[in-house]
C-alpha positions in Angstrom: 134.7 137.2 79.2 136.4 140.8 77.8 133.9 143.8 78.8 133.8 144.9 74.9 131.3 146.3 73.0 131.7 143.0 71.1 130.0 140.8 73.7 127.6 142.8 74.1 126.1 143.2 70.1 123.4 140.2 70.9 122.1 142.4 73.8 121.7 145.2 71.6 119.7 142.7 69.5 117.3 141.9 72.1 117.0 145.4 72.7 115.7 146.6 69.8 113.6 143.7 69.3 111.5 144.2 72.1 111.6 148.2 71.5 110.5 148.3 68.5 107.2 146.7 69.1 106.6 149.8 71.3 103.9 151.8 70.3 105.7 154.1 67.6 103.9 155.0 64.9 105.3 158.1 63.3 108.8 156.9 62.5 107.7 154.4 59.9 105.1 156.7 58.5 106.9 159.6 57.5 109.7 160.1 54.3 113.3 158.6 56.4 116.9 159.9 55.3 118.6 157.3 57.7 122.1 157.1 57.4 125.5 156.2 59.6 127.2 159.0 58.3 128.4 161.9 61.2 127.5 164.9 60.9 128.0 168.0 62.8 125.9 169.5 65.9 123.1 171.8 63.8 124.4 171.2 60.4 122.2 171.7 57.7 120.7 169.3 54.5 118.7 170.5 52.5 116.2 169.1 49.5 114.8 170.5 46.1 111.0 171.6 46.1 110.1 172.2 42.5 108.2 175.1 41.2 104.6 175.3 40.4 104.0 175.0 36.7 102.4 177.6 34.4 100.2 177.0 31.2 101.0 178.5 28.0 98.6 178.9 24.9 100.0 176.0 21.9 101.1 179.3 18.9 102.8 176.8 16.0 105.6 178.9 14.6 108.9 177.9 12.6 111.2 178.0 15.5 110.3 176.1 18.7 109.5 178.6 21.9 111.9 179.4 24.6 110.9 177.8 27.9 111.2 179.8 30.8 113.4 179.8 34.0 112.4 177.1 36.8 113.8 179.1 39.7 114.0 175.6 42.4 113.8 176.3 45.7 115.3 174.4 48.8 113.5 172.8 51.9 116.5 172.4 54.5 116.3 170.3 58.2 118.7 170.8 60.7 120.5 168.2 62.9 119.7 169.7 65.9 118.7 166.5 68.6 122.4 165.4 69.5 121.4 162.8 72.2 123.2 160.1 74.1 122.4 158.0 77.6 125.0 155.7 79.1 125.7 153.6 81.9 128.8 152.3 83.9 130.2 148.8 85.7 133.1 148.7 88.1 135.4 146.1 88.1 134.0 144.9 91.6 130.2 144.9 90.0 130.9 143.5 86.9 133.0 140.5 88.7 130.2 140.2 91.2 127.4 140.0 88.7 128.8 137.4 86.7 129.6 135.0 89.5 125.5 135.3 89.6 124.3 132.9 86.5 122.8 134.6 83.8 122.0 137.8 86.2 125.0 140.4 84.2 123.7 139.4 80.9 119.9 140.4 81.7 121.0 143.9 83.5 122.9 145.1 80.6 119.6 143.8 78.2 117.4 145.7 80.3 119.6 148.7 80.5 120.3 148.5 76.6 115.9 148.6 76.4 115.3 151.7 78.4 118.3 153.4 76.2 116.7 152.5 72.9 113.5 153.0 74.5 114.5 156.7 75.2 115.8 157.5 72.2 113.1 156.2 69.8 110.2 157.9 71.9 112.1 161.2 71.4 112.1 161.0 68.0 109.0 159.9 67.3 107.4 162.7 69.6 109.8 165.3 67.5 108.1 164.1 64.9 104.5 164.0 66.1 105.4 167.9 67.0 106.7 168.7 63.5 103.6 167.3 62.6 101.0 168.4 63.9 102.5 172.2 64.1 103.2 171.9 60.2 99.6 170.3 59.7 97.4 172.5 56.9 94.0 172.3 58.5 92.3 170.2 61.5 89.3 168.2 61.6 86.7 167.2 64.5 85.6 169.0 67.9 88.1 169.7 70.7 87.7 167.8 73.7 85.9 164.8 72.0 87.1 160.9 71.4 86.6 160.6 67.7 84.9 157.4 66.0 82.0 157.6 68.3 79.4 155.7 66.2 81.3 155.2 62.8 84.1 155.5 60.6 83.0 159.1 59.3 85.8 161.1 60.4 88.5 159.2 58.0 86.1 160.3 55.1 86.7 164.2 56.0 90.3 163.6 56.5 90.5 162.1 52.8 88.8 165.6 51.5 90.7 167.6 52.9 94.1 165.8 51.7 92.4 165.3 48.6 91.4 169.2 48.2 95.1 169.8 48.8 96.6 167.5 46.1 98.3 165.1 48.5 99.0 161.8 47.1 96.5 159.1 47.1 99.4 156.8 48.2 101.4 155.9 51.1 99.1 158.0 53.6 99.1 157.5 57.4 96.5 158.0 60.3 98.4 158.2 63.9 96.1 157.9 66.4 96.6 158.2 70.4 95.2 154.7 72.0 92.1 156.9 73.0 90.8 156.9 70.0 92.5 154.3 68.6 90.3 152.1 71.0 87.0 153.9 70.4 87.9 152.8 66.8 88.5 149.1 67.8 84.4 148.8 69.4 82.7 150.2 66.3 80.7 147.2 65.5 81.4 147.6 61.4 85.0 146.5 62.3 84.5 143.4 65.0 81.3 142.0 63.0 83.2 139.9 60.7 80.1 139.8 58.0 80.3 143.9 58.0 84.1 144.3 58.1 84.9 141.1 55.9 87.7 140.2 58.2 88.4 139.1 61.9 91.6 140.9 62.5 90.3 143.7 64.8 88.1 141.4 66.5 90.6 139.3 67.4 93.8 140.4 67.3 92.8 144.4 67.7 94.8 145.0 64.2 93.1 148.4 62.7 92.1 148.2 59.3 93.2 150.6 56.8 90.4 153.0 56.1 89.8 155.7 53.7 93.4 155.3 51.4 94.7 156.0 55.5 97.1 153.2 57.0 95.6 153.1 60.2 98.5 153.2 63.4 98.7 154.4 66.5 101.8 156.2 68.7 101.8 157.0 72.7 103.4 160.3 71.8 100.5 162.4 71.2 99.6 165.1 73.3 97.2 168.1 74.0 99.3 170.7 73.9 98.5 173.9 75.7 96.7 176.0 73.1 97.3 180.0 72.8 95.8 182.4 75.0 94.2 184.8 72.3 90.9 186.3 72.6 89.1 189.2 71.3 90.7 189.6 68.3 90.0 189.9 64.5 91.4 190.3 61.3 91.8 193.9 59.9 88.9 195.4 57.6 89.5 193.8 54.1 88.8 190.5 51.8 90.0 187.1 52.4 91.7 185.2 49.2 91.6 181.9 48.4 95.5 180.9 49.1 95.6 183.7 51.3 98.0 182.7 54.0 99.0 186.1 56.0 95.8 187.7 58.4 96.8 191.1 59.2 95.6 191.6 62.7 93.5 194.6 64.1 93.8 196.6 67.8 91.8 194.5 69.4 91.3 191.7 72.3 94.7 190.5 74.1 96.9 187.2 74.2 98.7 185.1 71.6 98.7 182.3 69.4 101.9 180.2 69.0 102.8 177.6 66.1 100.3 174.7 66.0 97.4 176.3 67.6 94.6 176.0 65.2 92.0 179.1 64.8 88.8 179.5 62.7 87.6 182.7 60.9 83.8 184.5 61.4 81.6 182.6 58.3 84.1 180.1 57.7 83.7 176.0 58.9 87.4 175.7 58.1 89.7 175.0 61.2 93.2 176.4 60.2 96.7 175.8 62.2 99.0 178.6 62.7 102.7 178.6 61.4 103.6 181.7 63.2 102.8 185.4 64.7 104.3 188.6 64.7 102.4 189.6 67.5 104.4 189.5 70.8 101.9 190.7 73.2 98.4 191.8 72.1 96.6 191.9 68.7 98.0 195.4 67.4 97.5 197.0 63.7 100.4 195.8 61.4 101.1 192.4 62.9 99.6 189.4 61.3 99.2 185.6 61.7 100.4 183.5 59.1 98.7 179.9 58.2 100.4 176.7 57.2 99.9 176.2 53.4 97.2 176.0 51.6 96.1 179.2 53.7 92.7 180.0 53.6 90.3 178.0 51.5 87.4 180.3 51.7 86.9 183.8 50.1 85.4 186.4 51.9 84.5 190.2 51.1 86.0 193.1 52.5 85.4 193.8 56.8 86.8 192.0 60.3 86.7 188.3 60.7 86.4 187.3 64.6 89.1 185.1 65.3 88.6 181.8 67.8 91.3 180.0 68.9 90.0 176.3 69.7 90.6 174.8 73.0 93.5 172.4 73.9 93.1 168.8 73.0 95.4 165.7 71.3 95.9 165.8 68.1 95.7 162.8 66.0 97.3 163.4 62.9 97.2 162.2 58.9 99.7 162.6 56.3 101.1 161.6 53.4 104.7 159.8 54.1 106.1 162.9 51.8 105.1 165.4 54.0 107.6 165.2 56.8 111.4 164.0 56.6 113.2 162.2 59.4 116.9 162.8 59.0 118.8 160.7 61.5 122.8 160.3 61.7 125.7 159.4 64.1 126.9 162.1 66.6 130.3 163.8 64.9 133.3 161.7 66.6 136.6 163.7 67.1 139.7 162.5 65.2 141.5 161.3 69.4 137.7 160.4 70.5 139.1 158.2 73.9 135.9 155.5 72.8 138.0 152.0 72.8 135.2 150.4 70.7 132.5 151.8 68.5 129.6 149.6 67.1 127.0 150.9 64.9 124.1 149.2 65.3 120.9 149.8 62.6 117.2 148.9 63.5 116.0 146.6 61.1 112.5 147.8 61.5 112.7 151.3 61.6 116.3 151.6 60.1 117.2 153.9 62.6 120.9 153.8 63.3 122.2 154.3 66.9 126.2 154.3 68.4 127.3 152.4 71.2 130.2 153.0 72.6 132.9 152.0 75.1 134.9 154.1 77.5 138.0 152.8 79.2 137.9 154.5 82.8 139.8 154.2 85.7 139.0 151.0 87.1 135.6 151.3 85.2 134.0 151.0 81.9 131.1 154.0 80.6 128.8 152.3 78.1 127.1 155.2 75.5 124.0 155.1 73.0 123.2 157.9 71.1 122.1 159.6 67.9 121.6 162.8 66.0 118.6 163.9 63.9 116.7 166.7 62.8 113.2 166.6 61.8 111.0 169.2 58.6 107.7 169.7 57.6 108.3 169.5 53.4 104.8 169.5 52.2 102.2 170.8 54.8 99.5 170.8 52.3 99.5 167.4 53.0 98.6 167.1 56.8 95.5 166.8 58.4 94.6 166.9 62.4 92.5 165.1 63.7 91.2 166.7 67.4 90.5 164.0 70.0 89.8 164.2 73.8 92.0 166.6 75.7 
């Protein structure tokens, strides 16, 4: 039997059949631009955002009115993962291992798994990350495994994208198996006369809740939060929309993208797109929030600012919110590949390469991908904090 890419497709098959019922939850969720095209190392796409429209008072006159300029602006994601994994077979080991029935067959299956395995979970935790560091606002207490004694928390969650405009369709819930099994033992959902339906009970499927498509991913994380402390906003009012805090002299540390604050008479927990401060709070820097910004108005003077603790970060969205791009790694014109498959996940419709390498008495199998991943709309992300 020729070592070709060829014998090996039905592999591949069983590869990303038993892959993609890992626990990935992200990838399906969010808006895809899969594709096989190549593309180069950092290159750039980009997408329209449309402008925010104005009102105008209705003044009949003989001549229709002039409508204004809609100035579009872009939302671009780079193709910065270019990732690959391989694996080789002599001529000795590959002879060897088919003299053993059925034994070279399984070994390159297995091999194939972990390779798609790889490459799958870093995608979907680049987008958990892009997430949850573009998410608008958070929900919940830090530290604590939500869905303690009901179902509560999904109803805040809806607000919240609700406040923000999101769609009422195609939103998601990705949840860590904490809380995704504190959510399986609330009796409302395995009491078949309260939930109207024995699929958590006995299979542990979770029910959509709340408009939110109920999933979960083994990506999430607590990431380490900031290390701010002491600190406040300078003297001066708070605006609804308001998304840059200028910062006063005062307390020490940072805050970094993602880490989620709250303001002095405000309930609201907001996430943080970025800092100019590099060291310590100083007069002139600021933090700036994720869109929508600040939600509550507040008069003229300081607002404490509390940084809240580290802990995972479950996280809802609508699937226009974040955009997967994914292509194939750019190929030189006198690549030395012998044979190049493309082969396209029917479930996620991620597309990965595999590809053979003539050596010298040996053959170097490769799987790879590229793919960038953007935040397009963060007003429509929600976090939900869980147990750290």
């Amino acid at each position: 039997m020729p070592n070709t890419l060829t014998s090996l497709i039905p592999a591949v098959v069983k590869g990303f059949d038993v892959v993609s019922r890992e626990l990935v939850g992200f990838i399906p969720s969010v808006n895809r631009d899969p594709s096989a095209d190549r593309l180069a190392k950092n290159q750039t796409l980009y997408s329209w955002a449309a402008p925010v429209a104005s009102l105008n008072d209705i003044a009949p006159a003989n001549v229709s009115p002039q409508a204004a300029d809609k100035n579009l602006a872009t939302k671009s994601i780079s193709i910065t993962n270019y990732k690959m994994t391989d694996f080789y077979f002599t001529g000795e080991e590959e002879k060897g291992l088919k003299f053993t029935d059925g034994v070279y067959g399984n070994i390159v299956t297995d091999i194939i798994e972990q390779a798609i395995r790889a490459i799958i979970n870093q995608m979907e935790s680049d987008v958990y990350t892009a997430a949850y560091v573009g998410s608008s606002r958070a929900y919940g207490t830090a530290n604590t495994t939500p869905f303690g004694t009901n179902t509560g928390e999904t109803a805040q969650l809806k607000k919240i994208l609700d406040d923000n405009g999101a769609p009422l369709d195609t939103r998601s819930l990705i949840l860590d198996t904490t809380t995704g099994a504190a959510l399986r033992t609330l009796t409302q959902l395995t009491k078949v006369n309260e939930a109207g339906t024995s699929m958590t009970l006995r299979d542990g499927e979770l029910l959509n809740l709340n408009k939110f498509m109920i999933k979960e991913s083994a990506q999430i994380t607590a990431p380490t939060a900031g290390t701010i402390s002491g600190a406040s906003t300078a003297s001066g009012a708070l605006t609804v929309g308001q998304v840059a805090l200028p910062l006063k002299t005062a307390g020490t540390g940072l805050v970094v993208a993602g880490d989620i604050i709250t303001l002095a008479n405000d309930t609201n927990k907001y996430v943080v797109a970025s800092t100019t401060s590099t060291v310590n709070p100083t007069a002139g820097e600021y933090i700036t929030l994720n869109a929508p910004g600040i939600r509550k108005a507040q008069g003229a003077a300081e607002r404490a600012i509390t940084i809240v603790a580290a802990s995972s970060r479950n996280v809802g969205f609508s699937r226009n919110a974040v955009l997967l791009a994914t292509r194939l790694p750019a190929r030189p014109q006198n690549d030395l590949a012998r044979d190049v498959q493309v082969v396209t996940d029917s479930r996620s419709g991620i597309s990965l390469e595999l590809a053979l390498y003539p050596q010298y008495r040996q053959v170097r199998y490769e799987i790879s991908a590229a793919w960038g991943v953007t935040v397009i709309k963060p007003e429509h992300i929600v976090t939900l904090l869980g147990a750290a």
